[in-house]
N, C-alpha and C positions, 0 to 999 in steps of 0.2 A: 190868791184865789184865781180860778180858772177863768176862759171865758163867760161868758151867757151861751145860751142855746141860742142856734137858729131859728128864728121863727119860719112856722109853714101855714101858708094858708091855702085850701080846697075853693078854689070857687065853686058855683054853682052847678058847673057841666063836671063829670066824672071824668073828660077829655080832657082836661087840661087842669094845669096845676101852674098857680101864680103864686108869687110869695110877696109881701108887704114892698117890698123896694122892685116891681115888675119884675121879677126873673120869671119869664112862663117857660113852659113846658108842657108840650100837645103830646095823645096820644100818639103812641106810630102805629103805623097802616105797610101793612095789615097786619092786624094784631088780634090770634096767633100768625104767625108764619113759617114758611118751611124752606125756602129759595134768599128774599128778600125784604128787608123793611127801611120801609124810613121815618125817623126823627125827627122832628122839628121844634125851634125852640127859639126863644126872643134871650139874649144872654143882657146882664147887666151891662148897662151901656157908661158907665162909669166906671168900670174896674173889671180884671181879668174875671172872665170865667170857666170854671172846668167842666169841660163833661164827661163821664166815667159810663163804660158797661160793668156791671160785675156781676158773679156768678154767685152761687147761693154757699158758696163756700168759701166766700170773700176773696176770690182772685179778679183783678183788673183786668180786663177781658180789653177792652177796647178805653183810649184814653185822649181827648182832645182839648186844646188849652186855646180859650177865644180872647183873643185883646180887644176891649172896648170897642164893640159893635153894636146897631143900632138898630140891625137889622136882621130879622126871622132868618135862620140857620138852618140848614135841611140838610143831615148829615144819611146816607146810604148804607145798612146796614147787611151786607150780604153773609151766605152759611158759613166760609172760611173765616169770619171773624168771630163765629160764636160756634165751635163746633161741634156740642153737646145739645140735645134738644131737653127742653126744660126751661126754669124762669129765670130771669135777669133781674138785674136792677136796676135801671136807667139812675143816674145820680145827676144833677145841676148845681155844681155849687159854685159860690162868688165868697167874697170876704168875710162875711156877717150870715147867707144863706144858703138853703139846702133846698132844692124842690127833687123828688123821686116820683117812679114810677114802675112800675113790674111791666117784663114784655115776656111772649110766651112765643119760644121756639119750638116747634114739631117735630 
């Protein structure tokens, strides 16, 4: 039998996305954008985490791979790295979890 799902949980703010074992995930600013934005994101501090940009047509746009930090990440997202205006998928994922988010390029 397969894994289990990841569990996702919404906290209360629409800005941010926590999931059960802390992996957060703040909106980026500014969101839309047309030049630059940035990321920010608290990674499992127990185990590798990935961050993925993708595109609504499932291509990995952007790909980062964090080693047990503890510490709030603030990753720079400028137009060369997403060169299509339209939405994204921000992805967070760790071992066991998945936190997302849509970001909107102009």
């Amino acid at each position: 039998m397969g894994k289990p799902m990841p569990k996702i949980n919404l906290s209360a703010s629409p800005t941010v996305t926590k999931t059960e074992n802390n992996i957060v995930l703040y909106q980026n600013y500014p969101n839309p954008f047309r030049d630059k934005t940035w990321i920010q994101f608290l990674p499992s501090n127990t185990e590798e985490t990935l961050l993925e940009i993708i595109d609504l047509s499932g291509k990995v746009m952007y790909k980062k791979l964090i080693h047990n930090s503890t510490s709030i990440q603030s990753i720079e997202i400028d137009e060369s790295m997403l060169p299509h205006s339209g939405v994204y998928l921000v992805k967070l994922s760790s071992q066991n979890e998945i936190a997302s988010m849509k970001i909107i390029k102009l």
